[in-house]
NUDREN-626464 format. One record per residue (C-alpha): residue number from 1; residue in three letters; x, y, z. Coordinates in nm, 2 decimals. Each point is the difference from the previous one (the first is absolute). Layout:
<rs>
nr, rest, X, Y, Z
NUM, ALA, X, Y, Z $
...
</rs>
This chain:
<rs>
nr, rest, X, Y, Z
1, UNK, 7.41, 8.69, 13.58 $
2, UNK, -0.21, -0.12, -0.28 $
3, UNK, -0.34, 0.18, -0.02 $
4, UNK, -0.29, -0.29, -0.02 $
5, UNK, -0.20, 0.20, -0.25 $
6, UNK, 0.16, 0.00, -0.37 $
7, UNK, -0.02, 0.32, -0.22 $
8, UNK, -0.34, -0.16, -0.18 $
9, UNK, -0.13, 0.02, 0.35 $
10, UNK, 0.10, 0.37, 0.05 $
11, UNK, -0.15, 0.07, -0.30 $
12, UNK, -0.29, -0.08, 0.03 $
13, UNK, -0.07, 0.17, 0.38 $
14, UNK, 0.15, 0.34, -0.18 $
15, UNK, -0.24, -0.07, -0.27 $
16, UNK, -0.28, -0.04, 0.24 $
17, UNK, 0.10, 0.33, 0.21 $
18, UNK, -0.03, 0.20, -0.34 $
19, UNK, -0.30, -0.19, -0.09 $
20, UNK, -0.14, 0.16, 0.29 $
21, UNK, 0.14, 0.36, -0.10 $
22, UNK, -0.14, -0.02, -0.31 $
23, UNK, -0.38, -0.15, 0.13 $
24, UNK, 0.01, 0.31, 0.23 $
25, UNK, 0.07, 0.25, -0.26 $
26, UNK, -0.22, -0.14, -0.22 $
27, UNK, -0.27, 0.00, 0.20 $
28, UNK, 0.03, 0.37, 0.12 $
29, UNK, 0.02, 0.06, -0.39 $
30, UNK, -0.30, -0.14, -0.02 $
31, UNK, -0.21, 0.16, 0.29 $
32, UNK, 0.13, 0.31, -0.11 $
33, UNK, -0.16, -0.04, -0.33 $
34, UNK, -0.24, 0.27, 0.01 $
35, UNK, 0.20, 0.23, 0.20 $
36, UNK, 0.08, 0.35, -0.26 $
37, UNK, 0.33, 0.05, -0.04 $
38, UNK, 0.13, -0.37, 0.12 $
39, UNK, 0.31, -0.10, -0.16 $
40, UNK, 0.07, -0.39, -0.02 $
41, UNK, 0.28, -0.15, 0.11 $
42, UNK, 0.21, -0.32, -0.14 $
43, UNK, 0.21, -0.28, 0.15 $
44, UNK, 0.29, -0.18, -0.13 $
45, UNK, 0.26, -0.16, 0.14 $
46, UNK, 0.01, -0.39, -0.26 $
47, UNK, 0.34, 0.11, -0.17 $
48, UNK, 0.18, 0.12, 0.31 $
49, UNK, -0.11, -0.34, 0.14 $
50, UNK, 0.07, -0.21, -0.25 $
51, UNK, 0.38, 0.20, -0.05 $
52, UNK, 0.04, -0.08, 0.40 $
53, UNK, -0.07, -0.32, -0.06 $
54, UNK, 0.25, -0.06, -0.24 $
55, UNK, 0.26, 0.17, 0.21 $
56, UNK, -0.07, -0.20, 0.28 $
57, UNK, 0.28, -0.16, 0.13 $
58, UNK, 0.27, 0.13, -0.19 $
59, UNK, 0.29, 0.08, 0.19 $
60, UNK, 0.09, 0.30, 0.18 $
61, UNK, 0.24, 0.24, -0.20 $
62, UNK, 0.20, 0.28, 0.18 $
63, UNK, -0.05, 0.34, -0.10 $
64, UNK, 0.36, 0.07, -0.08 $
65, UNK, -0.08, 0.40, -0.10 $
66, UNK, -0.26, 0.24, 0.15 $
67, UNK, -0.12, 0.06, -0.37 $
68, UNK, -0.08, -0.34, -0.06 $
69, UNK, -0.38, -0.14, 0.06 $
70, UNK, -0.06, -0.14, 0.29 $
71, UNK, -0.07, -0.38, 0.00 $
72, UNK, -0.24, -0.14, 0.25 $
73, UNK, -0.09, -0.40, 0.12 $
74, UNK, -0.34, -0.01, 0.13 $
75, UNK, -0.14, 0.13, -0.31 $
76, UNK, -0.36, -0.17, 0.01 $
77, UNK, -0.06, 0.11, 0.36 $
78, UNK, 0.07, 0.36, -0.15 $
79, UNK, -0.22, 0.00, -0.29 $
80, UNK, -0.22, 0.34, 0.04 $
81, UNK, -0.33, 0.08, -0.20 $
82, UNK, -0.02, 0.28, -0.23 $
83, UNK, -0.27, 0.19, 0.07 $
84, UNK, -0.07, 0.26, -0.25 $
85, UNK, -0.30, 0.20, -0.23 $
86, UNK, -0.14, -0.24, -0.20 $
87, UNK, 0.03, 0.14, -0.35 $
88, UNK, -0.21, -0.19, -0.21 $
89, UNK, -0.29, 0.17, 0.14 $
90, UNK, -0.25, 0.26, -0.21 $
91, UNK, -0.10, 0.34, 0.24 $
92, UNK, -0.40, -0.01, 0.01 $
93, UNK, -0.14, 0.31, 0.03 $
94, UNK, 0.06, 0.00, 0.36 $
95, UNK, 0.31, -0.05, -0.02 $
96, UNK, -0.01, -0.36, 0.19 $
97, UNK, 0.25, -0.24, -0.20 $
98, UNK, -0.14, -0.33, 0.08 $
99, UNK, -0.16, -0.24, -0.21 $
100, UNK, -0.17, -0.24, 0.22 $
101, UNK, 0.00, -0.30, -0.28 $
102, UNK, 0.32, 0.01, 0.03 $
103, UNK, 0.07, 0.03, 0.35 $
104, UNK, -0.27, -0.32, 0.09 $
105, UNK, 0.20, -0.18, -0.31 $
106, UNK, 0.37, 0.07, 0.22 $
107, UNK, -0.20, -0.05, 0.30 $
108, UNK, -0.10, -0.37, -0.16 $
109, UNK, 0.33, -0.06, -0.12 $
110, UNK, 0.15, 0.09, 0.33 $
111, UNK, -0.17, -0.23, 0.22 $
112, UNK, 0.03, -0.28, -0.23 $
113, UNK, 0.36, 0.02, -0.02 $
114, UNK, -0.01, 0.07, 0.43 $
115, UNK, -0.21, -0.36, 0.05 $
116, UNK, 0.27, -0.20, -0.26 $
117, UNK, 0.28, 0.12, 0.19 $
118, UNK, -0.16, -0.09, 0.29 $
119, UNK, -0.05, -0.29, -0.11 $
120, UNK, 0.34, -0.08, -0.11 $
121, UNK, 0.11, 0.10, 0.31 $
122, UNK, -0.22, -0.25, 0.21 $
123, UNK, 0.16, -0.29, -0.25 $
124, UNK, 0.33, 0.14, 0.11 $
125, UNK, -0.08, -0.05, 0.34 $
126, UNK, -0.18, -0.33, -0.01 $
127, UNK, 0.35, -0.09, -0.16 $
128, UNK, 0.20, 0.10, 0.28 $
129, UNK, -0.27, -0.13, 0.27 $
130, UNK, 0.06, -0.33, -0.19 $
131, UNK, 0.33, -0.03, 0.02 $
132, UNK, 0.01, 0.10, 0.34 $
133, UNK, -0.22, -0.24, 0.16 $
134, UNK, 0.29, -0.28, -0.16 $
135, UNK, -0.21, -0.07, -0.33 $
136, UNK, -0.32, -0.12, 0.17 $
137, UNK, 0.17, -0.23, 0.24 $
</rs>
């Protein structure tokens, strides 16, 4: 059975669900911002995405020995976040590691990059709305 989404499709929704990790992380960085002793915390998960992407659809390979690496399909639907101390980040004298420039600059980023996908997304459904009412006819 063919799945009616393509792997631009799935893309975009697992971009969208870490989108939403990240907004939420962001934005506890940022109320925390006076709070002594805060540490901030940082998102990533673009290269693990893009990697799944590119393995996407390659075909299934047997694990022949227990020592070699497992190979999994699926590997968009699987892409995690990395959720880690962001490092990049001065201590204040309170100890409280976030700079709140930054964090409304990846919050801007963020949500710009959320409403284009979005976007694309609605296109990609117009698209398929389009060709299944028969072209318009």
């Amino acid at each position: 059975m063919s799945n009616l989404f393509d792997k631009t499709t799935d893309a975009l929704s697992k971009s969208l669900d870490m989108r939403l990790q990240r907004h939420n992380l962001t934005s506890a960085n940022i109320a925390n911002a006076e709070t002594p002793g805060f540490v901030a915390k940082k998102l990533d998960f673009e290269k693990d995405l893009a990697r799944a992407l590119e393995l996407e659809g390659t075909p299934i390979m047997d694990q022949s020995d227990p020592r070699h690496m497992p190979f999994v399909q699926g590997k968009i639907g699987r892409v995690s976040a990395d959720i880690y101390d962001n490092p990049e980040i001065d201590l204040s004298n309170d100890k409280n590691t976030v700079d709140l420039e930054k964090e409304v600059a990846t919050l801007t980023e963020n949500s710009l990059v959320y409403k284009a996908a979005v976007e694309l997304i609605k296109k990609k459904m117009a698209a398929l709305r389009y060709v299944a009412s028969d072209g318009g006819r």
